[in-house]
Every structure is written in C-alpha cells, then in structure tokens.
Short mmCIF file of the C-alpha atoms (twelve columns), coordinates in Angstrom:
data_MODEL
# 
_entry.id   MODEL 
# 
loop_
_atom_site.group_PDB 
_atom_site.id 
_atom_site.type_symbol 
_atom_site.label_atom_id 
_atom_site.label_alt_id 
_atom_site.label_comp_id 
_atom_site.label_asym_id 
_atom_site.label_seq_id 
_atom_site.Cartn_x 
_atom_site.Cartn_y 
_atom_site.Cartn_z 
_atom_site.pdbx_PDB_model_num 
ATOM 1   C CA . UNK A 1   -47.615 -93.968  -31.800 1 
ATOM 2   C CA . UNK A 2   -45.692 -96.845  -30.196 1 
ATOM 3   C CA . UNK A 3   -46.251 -98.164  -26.539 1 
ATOM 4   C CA . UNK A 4   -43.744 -96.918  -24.979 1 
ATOM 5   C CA . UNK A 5   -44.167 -93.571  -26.749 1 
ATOM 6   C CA . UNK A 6   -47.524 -93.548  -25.654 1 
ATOM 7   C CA . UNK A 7   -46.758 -94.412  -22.062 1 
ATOM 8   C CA . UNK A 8   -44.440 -91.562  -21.954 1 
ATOM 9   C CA . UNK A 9   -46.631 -89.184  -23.270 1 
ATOM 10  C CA . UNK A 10  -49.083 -89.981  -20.772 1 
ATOM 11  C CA . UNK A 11  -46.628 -89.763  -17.639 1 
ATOM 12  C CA . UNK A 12  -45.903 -85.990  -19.098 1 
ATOM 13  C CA . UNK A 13  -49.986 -85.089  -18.994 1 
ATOM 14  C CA . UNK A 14  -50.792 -86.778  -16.229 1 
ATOM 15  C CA . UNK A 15  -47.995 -84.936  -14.878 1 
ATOM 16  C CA . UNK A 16  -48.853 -81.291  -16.423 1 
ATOM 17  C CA . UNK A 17  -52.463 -81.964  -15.294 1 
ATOM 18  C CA . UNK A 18  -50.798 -82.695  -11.377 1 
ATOM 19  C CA . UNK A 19  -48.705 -79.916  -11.290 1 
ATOM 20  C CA . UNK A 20  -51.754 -77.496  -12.987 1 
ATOM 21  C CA . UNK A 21  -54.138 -78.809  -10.076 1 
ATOM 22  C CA . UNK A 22  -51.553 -78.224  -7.735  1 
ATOM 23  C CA . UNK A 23  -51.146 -74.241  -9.288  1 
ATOM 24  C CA . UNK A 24  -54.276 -73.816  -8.552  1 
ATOM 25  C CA . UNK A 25  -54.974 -74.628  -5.071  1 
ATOM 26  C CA . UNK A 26  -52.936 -71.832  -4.109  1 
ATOM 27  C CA . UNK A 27  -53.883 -72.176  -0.018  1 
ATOM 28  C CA . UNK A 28  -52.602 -75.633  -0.099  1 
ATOM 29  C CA . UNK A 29  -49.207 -75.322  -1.880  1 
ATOM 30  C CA . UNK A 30  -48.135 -72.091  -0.436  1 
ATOM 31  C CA . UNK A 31  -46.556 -69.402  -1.596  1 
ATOM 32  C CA . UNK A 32  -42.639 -70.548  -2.519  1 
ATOM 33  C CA . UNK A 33  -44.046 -73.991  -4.005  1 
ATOM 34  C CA . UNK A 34  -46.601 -72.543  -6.971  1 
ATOM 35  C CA . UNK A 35  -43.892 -70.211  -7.704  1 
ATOM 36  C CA . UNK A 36  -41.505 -72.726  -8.309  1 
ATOM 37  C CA . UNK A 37  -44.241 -75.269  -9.953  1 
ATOM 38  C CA . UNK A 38  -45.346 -72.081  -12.180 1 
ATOM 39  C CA . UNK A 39  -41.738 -72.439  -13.296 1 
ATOM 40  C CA . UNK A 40  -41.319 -76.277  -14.057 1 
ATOM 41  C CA . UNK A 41  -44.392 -75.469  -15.834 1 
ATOM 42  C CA . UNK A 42  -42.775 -73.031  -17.786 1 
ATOM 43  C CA . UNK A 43  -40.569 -76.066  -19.108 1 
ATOM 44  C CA . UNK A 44  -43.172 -78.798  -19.037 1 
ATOM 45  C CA . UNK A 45  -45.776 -76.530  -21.387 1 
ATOM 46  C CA . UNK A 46  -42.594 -76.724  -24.639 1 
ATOM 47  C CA . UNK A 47  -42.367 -80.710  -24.444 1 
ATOM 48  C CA . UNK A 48  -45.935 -81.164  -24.027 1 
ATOM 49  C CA . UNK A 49  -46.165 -79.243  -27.648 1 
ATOM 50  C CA . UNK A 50  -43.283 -80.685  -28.614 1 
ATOM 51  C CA . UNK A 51  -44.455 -84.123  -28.035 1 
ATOM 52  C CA . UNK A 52  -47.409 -83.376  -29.567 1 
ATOM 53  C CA . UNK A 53  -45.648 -81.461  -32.569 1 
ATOM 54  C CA . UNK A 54  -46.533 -83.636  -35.454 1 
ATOM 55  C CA . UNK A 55  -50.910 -82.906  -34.973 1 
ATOM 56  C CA . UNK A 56  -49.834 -79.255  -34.181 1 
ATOM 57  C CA . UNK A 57  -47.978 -79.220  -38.002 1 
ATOM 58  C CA . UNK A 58  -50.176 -80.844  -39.306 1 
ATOM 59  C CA . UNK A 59  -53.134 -79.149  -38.304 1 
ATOM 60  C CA . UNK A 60  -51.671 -75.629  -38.633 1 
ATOM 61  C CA . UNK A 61  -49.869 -76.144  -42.532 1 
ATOM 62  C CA . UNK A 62  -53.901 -76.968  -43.236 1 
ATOM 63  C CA . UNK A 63  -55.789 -74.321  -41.775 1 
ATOM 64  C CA . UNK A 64  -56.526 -72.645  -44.966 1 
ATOM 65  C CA . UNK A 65  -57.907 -75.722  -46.527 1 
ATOM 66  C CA . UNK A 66  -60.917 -77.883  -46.466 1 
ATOM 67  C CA . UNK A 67  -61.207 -79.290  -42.796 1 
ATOM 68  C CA . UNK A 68  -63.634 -80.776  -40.032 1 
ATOM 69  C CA . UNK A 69  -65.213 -78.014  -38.155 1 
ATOM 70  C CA . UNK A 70  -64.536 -80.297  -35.182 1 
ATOM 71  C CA . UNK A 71  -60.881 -80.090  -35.919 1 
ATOM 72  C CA . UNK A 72  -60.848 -76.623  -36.517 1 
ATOM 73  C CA . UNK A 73  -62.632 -76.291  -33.187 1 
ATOM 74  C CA . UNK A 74  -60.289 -78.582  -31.238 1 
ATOM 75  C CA . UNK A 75  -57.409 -76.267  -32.964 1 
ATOM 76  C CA . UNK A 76  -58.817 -73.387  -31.657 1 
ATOM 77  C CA . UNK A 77  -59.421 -74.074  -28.169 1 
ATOM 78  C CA . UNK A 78  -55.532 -75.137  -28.372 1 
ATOM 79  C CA . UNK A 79  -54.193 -71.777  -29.358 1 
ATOM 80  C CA . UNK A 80  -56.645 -70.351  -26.865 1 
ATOM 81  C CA . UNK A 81  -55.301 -72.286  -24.370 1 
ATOM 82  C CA . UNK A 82  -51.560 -71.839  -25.029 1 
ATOM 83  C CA . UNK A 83  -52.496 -67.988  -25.068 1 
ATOM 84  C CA . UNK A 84  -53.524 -68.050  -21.547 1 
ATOM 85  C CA . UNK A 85  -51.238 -70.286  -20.186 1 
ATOM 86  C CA . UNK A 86  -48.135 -67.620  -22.126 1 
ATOM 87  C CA . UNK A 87  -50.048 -64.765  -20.184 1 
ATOM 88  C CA . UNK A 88  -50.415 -66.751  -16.972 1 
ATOM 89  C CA . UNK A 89  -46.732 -67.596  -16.897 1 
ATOM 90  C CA . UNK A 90  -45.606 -64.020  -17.852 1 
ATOM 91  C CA . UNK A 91  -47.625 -62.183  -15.271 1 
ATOM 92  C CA . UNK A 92  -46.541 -64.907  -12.625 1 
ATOM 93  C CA . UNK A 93  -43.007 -64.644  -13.400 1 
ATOM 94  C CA . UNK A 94  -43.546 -60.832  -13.306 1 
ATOM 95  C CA . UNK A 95  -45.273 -60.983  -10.042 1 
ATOM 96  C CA . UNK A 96  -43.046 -63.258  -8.467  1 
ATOM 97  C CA . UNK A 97  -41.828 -62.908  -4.672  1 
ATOM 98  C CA . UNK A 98  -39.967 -65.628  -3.594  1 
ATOM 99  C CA . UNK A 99  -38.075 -67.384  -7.529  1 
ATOM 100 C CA . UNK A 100 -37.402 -63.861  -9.233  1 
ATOM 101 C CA . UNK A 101 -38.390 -61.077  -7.078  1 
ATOM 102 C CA . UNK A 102 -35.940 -58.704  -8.715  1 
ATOM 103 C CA . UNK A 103 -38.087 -59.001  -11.515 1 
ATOM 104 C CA . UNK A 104 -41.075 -58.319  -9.917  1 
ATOM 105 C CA . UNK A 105 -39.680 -54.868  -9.236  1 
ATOM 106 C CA . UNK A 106 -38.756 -53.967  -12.457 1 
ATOM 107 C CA . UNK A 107 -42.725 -55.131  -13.928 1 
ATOM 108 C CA . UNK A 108 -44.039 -51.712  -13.250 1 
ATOM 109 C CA . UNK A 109 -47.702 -51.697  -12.175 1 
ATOM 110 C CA . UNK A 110 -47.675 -54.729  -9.828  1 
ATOM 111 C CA . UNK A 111 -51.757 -54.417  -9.110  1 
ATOM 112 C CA . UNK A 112 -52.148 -54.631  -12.915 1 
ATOM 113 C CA . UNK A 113 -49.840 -57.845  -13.684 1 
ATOM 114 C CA . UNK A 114 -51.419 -59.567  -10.452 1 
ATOM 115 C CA . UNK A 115 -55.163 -59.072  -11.884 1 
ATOM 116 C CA . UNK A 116 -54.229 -60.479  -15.132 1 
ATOM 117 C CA . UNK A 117 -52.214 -63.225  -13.368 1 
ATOM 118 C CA . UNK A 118 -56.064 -64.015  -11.773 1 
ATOM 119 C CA . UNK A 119 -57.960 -63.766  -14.775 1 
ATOM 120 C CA . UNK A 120 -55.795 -65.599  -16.873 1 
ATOM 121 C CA . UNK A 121 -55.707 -68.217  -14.188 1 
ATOM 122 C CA . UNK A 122 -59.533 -68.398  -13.773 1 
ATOM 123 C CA . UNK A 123 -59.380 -68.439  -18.011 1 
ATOM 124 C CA . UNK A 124 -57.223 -71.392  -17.987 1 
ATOM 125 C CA . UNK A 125 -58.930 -73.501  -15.789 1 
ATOM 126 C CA . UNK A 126 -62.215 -73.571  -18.252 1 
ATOM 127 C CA . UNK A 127 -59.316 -73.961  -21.220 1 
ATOM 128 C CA . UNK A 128 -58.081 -77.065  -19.196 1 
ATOM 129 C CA . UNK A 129 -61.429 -78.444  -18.664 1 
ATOM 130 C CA . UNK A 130 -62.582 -78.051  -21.792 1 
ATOM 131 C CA . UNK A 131 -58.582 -79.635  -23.660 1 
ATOM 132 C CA . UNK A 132 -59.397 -82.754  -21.074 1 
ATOM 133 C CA . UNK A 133 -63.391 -83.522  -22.465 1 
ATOM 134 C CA . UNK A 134 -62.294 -83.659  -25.854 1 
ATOM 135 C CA . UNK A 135 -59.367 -85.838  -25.113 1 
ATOM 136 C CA . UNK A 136 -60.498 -87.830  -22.817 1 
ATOM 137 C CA . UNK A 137 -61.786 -90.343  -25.165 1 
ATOM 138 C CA . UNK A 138 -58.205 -90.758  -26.638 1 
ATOM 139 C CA . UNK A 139 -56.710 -91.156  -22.872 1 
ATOM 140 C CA . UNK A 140 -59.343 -93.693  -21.976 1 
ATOM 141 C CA . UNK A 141 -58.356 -95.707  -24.995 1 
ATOM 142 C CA . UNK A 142 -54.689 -95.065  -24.758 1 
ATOM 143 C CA . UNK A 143 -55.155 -96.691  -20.967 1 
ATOM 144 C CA . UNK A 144 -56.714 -99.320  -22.148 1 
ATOM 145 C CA . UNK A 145 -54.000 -99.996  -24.812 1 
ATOM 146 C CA . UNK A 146 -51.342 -99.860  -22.001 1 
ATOM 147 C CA . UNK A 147 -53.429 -101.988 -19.246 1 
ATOM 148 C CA . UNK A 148 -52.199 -105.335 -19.252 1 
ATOM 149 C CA . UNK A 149 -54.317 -108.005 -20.686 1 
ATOM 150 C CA . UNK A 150 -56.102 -110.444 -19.190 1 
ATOM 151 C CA . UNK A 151 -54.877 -114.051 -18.906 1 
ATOM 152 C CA . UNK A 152 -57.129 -116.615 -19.661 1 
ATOM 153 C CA . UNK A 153 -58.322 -118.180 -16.358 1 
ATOM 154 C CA . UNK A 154 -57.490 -121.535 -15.109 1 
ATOM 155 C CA . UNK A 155 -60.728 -123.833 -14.112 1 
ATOM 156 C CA . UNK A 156 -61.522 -124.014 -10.527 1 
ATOM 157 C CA . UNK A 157 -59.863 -126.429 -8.532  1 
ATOM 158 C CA . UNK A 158 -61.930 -128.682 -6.143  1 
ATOM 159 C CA . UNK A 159 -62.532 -127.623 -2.826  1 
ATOM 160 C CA . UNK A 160 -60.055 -128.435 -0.490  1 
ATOM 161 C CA . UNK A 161 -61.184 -129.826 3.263   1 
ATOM 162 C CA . UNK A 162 -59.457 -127.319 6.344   1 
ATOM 163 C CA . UNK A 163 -57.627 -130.690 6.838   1 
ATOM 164 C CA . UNK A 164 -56.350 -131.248 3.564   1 
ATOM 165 C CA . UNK A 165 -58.492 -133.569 2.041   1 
ATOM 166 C CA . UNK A 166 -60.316 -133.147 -1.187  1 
ATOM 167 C CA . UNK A 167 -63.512 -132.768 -0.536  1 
ATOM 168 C CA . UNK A 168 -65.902 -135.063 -3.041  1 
ATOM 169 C CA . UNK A 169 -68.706 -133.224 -5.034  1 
ATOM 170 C CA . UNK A 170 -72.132 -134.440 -5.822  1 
# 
C-alpha cells in the first residue's frame, strides 16, 4: 500500500473509531446527533470494507484451505464484528425518533428492537476493542511510516553573549 493510500486509510479509521466513540457516549451527543452519526456510519462501515477489500477476498476465497489459526481468528472476530455493527444499525434505524421516525412506527415491537439496539451496542464495543489490539501493531507502524523523518542535526553553534558577542570557550 502506497503513502498516500495509507494516509487515507488511516483518516477513514481514525475517523470510524471518532464517530464510534462519539455513538457511544450517548449523554454527551444527544439524542438528534447519534442518530444522525448512526447514519454516516451506515456509509462509513461499506468504504471501510471496501478499502480494506483486497485482505477480506483474500482471506475469505481461502477459508477452506490450509491457514494460520491467527488469521482464521482475526477473520472471525471480523465477521463477528460486522454482524453486530448490521444489527446495531438496523435496530437504530428502526428505533429512530428524530432521522426516520416514520419508520420507527412501522418496526412493530419498539421495546424489543431498543433492547437489541443495547445489546448489540454493548457487543460491539468488546468487538471494537478487541479489531483495535490486533491492529494496533499495523497502525503504530503505519504512523511511523507516515511521520516525517528526522533531519540530521546541525552542530551547536557557540554561545552567543546577551550583547552580541561570541562568547570564547575554554
């Protein structure tokens, strides 16, 4: 993956990872604003796979062969994940007040979809934890690829007098 790529990839998690945090401190962003996040989530969550489309394709089209149990685990916690983020984003569209609230009326049992809206939630957070260990050794080195490097220093100069004079050593 190229620089820029990489760069841009980041901006997207780091970005995903805001707007998650945000979702979940429900007392501070208020009612109107996770609804609406939940949504830009809702089109964040397809480029963030898509982005990351050629491991997913990979990964999948060798499932039934020989590979890493590591991998295999790392796989797995990503479907689980994407499972519970699908059912929180369904049962918060579906219990929706303020984006789609004709919706919300035609969901049926509203005490049901709001439960599994918290569950899910609660789920999700441990998912997220969890996707961020594992990858946080890639991020850390994908910062340090983007960091600008260090210029060589210059040597010291010699002390300079308050009145301008060069001040003699030794």
């Amino acid at each position: 993956m190229n620089v820029k790529r990489a760069g841009l990839t980041l901006l997207l998690d780091l970005g995903l990872l805001g707007g998650m945090l945000a979702l979940w401190s429900f007392n501070l962003t208020g009612l109107a604003l996770h609804e609406w996040l939940g949504l830009a989530l809702c089109g964040a969550l397809p480029a963030h796979l898509l982005v990351n489309w050629g491991w997913l394709a990979a990964t999948t089209a060798r499932l039934r062969a020989s590979l890493p149990w590591r991998t295999r685990l790392v796989y797995l916690l990503n479907a689980s994940l994407f499972g519970a983020l699908i059912l929180v984003l369904l049962s918060g569209v579906l219990i929706a007040e303020v984006t789609v609230p004709g919706l919300a009326a035609l969901a049926g049992n509203r005490g049901f979809w709001r439960v599994l809206h918290t569950q899910a939630s609660n789920v999700t957070l441990l998912l997220v934890a969890l996707h961020l260990a594992v990858y946080a050794p890639r991020v850390v080195a994908l910062l340090r690829q983007l960091a600008p490097t260090a210029r060589p220093s210059r040597p010291p100069r010699p002390p300079v007098h308050p009145l301008g004079t060069r001040v003699q050593e030794g």
